[in-house]
C-alpha positions as CSV (number, residue, x, y, z in Angstrom):
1,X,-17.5,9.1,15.3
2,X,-17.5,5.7,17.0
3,X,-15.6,5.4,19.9
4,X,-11.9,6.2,19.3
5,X,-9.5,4.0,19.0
6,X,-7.2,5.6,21.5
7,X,-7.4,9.2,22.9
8,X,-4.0,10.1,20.4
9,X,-7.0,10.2,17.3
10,X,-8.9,13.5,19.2
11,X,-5.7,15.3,20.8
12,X,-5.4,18.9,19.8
13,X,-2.8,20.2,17.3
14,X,-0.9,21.4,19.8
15,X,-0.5,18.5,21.4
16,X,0.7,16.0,18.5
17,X,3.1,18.4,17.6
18,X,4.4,18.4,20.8
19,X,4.4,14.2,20.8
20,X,6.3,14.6,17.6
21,X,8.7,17.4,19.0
22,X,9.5,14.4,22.3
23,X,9.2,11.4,20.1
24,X,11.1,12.4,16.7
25,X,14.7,13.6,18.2
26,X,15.0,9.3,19.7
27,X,13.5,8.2,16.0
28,X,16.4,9.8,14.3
29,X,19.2,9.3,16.9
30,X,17.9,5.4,16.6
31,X,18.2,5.7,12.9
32,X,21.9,6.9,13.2
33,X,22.9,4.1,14.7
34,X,22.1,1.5,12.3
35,X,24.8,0.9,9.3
36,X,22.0,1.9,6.3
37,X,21.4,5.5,7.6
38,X,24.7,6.9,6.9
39,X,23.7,9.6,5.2
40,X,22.0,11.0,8.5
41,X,25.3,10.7,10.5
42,X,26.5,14.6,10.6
43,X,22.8,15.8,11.4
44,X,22.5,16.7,15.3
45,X,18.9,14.7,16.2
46,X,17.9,16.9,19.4
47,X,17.4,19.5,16.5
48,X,15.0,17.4,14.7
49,X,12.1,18.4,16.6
50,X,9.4,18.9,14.4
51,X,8.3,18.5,11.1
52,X,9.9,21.5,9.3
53,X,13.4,20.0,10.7
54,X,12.3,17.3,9.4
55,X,12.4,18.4,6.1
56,X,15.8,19.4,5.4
57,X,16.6,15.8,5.8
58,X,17.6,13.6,2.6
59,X,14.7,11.4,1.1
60,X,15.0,7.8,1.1
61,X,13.7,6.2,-1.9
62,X,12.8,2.8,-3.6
63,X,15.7,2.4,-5.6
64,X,17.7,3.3,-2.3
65,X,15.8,0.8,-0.7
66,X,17.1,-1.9,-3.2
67,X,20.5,-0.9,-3.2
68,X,21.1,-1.2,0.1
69,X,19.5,-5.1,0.8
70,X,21.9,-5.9,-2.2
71,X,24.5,-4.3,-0.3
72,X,23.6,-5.7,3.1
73,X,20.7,-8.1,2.9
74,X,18.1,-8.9,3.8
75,X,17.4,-5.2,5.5
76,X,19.7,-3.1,4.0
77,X,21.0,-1.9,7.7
78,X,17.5,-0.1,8.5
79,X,16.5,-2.3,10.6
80,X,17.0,-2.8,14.9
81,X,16.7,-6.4,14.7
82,X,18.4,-9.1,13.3
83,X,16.7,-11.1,10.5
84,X,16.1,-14.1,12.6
85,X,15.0,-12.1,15.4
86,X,11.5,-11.0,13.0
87,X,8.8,-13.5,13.4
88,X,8.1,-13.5,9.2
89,X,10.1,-12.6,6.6
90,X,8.8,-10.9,3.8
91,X,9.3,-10.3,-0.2
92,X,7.5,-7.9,-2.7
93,X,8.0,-7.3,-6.5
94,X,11.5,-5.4,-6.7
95,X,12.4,-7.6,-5.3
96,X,12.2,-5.5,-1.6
97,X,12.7,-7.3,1.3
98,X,10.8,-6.8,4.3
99,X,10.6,-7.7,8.2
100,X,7.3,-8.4,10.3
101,X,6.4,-9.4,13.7
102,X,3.3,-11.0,15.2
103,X,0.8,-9.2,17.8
104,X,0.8,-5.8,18.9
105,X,-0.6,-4.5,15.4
106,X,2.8,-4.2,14.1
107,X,1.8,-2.9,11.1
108,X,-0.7,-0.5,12.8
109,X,-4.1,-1.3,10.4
110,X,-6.6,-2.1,14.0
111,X,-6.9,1.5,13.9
112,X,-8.4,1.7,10.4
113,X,-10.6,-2.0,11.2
114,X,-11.9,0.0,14.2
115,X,-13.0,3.3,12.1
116,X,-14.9,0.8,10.1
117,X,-16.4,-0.5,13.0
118,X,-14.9,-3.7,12.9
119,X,-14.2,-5.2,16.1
120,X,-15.6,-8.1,18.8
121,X,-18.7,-10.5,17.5
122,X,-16.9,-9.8,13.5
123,X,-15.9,-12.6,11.3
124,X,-13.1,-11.1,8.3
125,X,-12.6,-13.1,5.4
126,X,-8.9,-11.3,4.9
127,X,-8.8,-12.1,1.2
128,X,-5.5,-10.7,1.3
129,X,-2.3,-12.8,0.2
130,X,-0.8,-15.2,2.8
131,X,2.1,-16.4,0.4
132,X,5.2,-14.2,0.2
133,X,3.9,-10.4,0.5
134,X,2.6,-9.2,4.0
135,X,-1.0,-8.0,3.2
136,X,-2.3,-10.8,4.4
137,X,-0.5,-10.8,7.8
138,X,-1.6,-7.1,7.9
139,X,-5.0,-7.5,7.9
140,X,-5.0,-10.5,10.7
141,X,-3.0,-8.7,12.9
142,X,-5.6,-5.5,12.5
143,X,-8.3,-8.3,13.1
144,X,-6.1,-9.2,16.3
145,X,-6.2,-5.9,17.9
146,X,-9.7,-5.2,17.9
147,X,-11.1,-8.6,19.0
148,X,-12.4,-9.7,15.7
149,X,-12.4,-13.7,14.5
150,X,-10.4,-14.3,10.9
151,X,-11.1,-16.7,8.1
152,X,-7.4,-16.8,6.4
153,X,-8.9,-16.7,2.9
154,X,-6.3,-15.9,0.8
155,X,-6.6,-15.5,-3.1
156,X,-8.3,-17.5,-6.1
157,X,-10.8,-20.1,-5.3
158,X,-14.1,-18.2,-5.7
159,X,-16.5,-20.3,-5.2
160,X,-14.7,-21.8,-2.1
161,X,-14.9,-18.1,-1.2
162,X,-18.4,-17.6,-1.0
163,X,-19.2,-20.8,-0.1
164,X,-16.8,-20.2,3.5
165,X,-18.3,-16.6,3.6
166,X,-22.1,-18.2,3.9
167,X,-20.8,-21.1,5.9
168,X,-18.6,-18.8,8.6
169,X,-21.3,-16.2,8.8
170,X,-18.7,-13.7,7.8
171,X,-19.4,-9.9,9.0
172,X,-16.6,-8.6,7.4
173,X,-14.0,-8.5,4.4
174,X,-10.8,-7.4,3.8
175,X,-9.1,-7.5,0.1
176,X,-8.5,-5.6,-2.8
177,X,-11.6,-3.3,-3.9
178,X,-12.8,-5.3,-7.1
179,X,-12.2,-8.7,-5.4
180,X,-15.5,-8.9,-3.2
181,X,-17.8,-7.8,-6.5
182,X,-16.7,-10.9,-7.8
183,X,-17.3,-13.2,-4.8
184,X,-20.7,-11.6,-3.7
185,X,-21.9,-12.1,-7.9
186,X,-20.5,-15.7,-7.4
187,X,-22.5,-16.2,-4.3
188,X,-25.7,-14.9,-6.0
189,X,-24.9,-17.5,-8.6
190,X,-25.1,-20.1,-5.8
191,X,-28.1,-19.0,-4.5
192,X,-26.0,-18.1,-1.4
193,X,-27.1,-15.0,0.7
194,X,-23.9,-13.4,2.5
195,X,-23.5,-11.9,5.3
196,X,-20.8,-9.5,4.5
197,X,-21.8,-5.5,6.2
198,X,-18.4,-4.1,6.2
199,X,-15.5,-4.4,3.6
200,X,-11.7,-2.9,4.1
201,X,-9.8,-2.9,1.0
202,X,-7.0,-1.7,0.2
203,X,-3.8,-2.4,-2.9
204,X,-5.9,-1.0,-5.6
205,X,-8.0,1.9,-6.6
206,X,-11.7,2.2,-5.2
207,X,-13.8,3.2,-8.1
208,X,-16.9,5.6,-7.2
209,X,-19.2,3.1,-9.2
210,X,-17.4,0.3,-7.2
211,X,-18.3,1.7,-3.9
212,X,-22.0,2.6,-4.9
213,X,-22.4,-0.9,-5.6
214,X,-21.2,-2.1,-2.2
215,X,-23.3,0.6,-1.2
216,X,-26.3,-0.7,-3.1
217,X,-26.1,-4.2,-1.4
218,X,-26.0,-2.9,2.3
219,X,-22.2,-2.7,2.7
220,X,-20.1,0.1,4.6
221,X,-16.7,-0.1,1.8
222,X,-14.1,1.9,3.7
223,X,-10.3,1.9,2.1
224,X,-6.9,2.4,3.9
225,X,-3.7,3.7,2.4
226,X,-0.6,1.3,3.3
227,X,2.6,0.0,2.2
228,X,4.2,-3.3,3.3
229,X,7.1,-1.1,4.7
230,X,5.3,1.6,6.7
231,X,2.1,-0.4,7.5
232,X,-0.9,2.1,7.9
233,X,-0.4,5.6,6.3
234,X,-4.1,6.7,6.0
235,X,-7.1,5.3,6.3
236,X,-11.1,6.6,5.7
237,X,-13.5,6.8,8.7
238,X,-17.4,6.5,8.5
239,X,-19.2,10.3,8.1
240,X,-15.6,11.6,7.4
241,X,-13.8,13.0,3.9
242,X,-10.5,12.2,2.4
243,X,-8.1,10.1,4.3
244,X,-6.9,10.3,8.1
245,X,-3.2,10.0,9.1
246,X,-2.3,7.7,10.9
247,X,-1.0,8.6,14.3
248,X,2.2,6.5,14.3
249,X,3.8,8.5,11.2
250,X,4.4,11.8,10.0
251,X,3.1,12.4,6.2
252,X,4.5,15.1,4.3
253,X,3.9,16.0,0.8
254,X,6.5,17.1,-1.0
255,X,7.8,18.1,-4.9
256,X,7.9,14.9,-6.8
257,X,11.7,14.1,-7.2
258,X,13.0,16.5,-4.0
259,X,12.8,16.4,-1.0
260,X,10.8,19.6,-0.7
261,X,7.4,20.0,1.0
262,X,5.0,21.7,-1.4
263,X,2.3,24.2,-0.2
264,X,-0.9,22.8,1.7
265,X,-3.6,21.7,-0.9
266,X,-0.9,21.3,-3.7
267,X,-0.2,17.8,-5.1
268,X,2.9,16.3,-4.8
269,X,4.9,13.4,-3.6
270,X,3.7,11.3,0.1
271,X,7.1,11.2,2.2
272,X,6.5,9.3,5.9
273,X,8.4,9.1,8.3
274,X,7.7,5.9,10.7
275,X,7.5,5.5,14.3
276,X,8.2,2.3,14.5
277,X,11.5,1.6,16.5
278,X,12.3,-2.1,14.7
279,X,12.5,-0.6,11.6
280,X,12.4,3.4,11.4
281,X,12.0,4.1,7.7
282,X,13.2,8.1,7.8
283,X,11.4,10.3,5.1
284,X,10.7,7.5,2.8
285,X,9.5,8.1,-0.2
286,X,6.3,6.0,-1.3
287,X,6.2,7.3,-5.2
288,X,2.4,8.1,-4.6
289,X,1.1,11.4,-5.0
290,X,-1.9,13.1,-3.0
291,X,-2.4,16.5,-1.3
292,X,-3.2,17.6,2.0
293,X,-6.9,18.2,2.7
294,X,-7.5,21.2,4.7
295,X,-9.4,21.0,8.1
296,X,-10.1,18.0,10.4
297,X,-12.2,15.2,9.5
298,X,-16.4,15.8,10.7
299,X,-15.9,12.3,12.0
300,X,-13.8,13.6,15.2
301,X,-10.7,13.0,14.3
302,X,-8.3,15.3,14.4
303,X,-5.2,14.5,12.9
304,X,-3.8,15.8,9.3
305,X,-5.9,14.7,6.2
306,X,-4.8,13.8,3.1
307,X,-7.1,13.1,-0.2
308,X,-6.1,9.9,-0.9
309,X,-4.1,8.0,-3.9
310,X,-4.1,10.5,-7.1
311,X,-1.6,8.5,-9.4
312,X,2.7,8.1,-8.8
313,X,5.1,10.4,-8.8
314,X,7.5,7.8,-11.1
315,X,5.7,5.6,-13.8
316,X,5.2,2.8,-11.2
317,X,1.7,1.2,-11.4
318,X,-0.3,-0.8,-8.9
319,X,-2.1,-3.2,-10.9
320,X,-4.4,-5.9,-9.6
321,X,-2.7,-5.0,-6.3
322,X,0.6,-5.3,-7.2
323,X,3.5,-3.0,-8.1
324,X,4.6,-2.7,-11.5
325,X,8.5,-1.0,-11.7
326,X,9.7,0.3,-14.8
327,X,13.6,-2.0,-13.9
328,X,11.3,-4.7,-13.6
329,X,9.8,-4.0,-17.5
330,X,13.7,-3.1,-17.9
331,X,14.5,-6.8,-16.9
332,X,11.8,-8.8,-19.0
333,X,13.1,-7.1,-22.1
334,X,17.0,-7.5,-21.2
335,X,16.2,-11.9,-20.6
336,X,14.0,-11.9,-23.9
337,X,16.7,-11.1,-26.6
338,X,14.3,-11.2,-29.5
339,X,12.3,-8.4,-27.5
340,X,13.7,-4.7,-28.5
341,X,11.4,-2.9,-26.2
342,X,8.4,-3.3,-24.4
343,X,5.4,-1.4,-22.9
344,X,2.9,-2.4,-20.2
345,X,-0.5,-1.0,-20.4
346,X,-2.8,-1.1,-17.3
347,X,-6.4,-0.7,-18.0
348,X,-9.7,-1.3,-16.6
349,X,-13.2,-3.7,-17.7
350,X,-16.0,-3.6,-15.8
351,X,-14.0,-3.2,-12.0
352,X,-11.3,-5.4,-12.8
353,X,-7.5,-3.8,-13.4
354,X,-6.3,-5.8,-16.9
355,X,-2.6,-6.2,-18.2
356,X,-1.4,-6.3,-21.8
357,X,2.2,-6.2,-22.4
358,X,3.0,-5.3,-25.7
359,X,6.7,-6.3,-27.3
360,X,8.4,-5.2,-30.5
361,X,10.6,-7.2,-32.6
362,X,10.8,-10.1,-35.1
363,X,10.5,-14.1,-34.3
364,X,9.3,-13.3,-30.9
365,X,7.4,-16.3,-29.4
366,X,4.6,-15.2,-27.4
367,X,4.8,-18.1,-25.0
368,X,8.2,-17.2,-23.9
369,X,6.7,-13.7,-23.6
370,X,3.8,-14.8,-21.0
371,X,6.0,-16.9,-19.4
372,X,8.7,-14.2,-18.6
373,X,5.7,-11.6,-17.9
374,X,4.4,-14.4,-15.2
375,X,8.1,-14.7,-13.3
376,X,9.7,-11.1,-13.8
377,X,6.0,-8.6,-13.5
378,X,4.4,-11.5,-11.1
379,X,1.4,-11.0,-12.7
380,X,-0.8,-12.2,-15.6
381,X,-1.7,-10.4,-18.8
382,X,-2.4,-10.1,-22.5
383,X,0.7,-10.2,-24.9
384,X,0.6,-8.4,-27.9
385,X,3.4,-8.5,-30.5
386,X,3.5,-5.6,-33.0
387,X,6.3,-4.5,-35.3
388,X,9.6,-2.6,-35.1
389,X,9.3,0.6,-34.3
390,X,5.7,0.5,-33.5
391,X,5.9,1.2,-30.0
392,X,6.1,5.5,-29.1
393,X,9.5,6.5,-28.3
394,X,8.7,8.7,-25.6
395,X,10.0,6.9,-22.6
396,X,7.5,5.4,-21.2
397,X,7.4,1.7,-20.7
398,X,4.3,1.9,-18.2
399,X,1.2,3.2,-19.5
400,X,-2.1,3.7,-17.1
401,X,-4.7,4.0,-19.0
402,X,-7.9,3.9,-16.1
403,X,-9.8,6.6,-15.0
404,X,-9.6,7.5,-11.3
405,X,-12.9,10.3,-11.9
């Protein structure tokens, strides 16, 4: 491995479980004193120790999550620190409000930049989202912590994109997995030759051919799993298989729907639990599902492994980066009364995620349709209108359709 981050990535498994058996009793009792964690107020948190204790307490979910900020917004109680007392505000598809704060890798991703080999002498192009949603923020602060320079990309503008890339003598890029093809076959279009070595992505699925091809043109493609509430979950590391836990949560894997963790190697549910003391998200339940990969990682690093993303738990979808919920597919029906159900279908050309959203019912006008798909999904896609009934009554309303082989 390249030189650790910090000695916590090589301690022995002794020794984490005793960080965790000093460090989780404070995380609880800090949870019990803020309004949203009622549910935790009869459990004794010096007996929370460990991470079987942990599991006999109640899962927090995403629909809990959006109760509760309707109940007391913005944070829903979970949080230490006033709104106004975050530096940034944040707010993803949901709608799910969250808090951020600048320097001190908040969010935690330096420690995936720096398995990647990221760090002083790098340029990023974080082509991340600035506007809204955190990703963006994410990546610079990672960039931050381990010394490297940042070119705010953003989103859209691809030509711009390569253009800045040649013009910055970017090292390194961070964005969703199918977004750099795109730039680097622009760039060849401009007769532009990039400088690009290293690529973190993240908010999507990394495709095997998609990674080959990075491969192919001399670029190291490492992904990290994270949410915009727990910031770092997992991450890959160079020589290494599956995906490393991050040190500042606990992962456990557990039946989808329960709160129960399932036997090592099985799939089920991700449940973290988060170390960070502004907002200490307790067994929260991401709605991914993976398993735990046996052994320690052949890159040195010895905490839990899991084997990445392997579909949801609910019919949630992550297309082109973003969530898909089956209330929001719920809510673009309920403000389109011509529209008697609905379906969204993710699917896959070439290594871009595509869209359609097909609607049943009669004198539907397929303008209102895109333009509702656009405010309530936040996305783009293909509407196709087909007759009464045609649609499969079998509950679902969010169909994946890629293959993650």
């Amino acid at each position: 491995m390249n030189q650790p981050y910090d000695e916590l990535e090589r301690q022995s498994a002794a020794d984490r479980e005793a960080l965790i058996a000093d460090t989780l009793p404070g995380q609880i009792a800090l949870a019990q004193s803020l309004p949203g964690y009622a549910a935790l107020s009869d459990i004794d948190a010096a007996t929370v120790n460990g991470r079987s204790a942990l599991a006999a307490l109640p899962v927090l979910r995403k629909s809990d999550l959006v109760a509760l900020q309707k109940t007391a917004p913005p944070f829903g109680g979970l949080t230490r620190r006033a709104a106004h007392e975050f530096d940034h505000l944040h707010q993803s598809p949901g709608p799910i409000n969250e808090p951020g704060m600048r320097g001190g890798d908040w969010w935690r991703l330096g420690r995936f930049l720096h398995a990647l080999g990221v760090g002083r002498g790098d340029v990023v192009q974080n082509c991340f989202g600035y506007h809204m949603t955190p990703a963006g923020l994410m990546f610079e602060s990672a960039a931050e912590a381990v010394g490297a320079a940042v070119l705010p990309a953003g989103t859209g503008q691809t030509e711009l994109q390569a253009g800045a890339a040649a013009a910055m003598g970017v090292t390194a890029w961070a964005g969703t997995p199918d977004y750099l093809k795109v730039i680097l076959e622009k760039a060849d279009e401009m007769g532009l030759n990039l400088g690009i070595a290293k690529a973190a992505v993240s908010g999507g699925a990394l495709f095997p051919s998609l990674r080959e091809y990075y491969s192919g043109r001399g670029i190291t493609c490492l992904q990290c799993y994270a949410t915009a509430d727990l910031g770092l979950i997992a991450y890959e590391s160079l020589g290494g298989e599956g995906m490393i836990v991050d040190e500042g949560v606990i992962v456990e894997i557990v039946t989808p729907g329960t709160g129960d963790p399932v036997p090592e190697g099985e799939v089920g549910e991700v449940v973290v639990t988060s170390f960070n003391r502004d907002y200490p998200l307790i067994r929260f339940a991401t709605g991914d599902l993976s398993a735990v990969l046996p052994g320690e990682s052949p890159c040195g690093r010895t905490n839990m492994r899991i084997r990445g993303w392997m579909g949801r738990a609910d019919q949630t979808t992550k297309i082109k980066g973003m969530f898909v919920r089956p209330e929001q597919v719920a809510a673009l029906v309920a403000r389109l009364p011509e529209v008697a159900r609905a379906r969204v279908i993710a699917g896959r050309e070439g290594e871009t995620d595509t869209m359609v959203v097909r609607v049943e019912g009669e004198g539907i006008d397929a303008g209102a349709v895109a333009a509702s798909v656009r405010e309530v999904l936040k996305l783009s896609g293909e509407v196709q209108i087909v007759a009464p009934g045609s649609l499969p009554r079998d509950g679902v309303v969010i169909e994946d359709t890629r293959s993650y082989d």
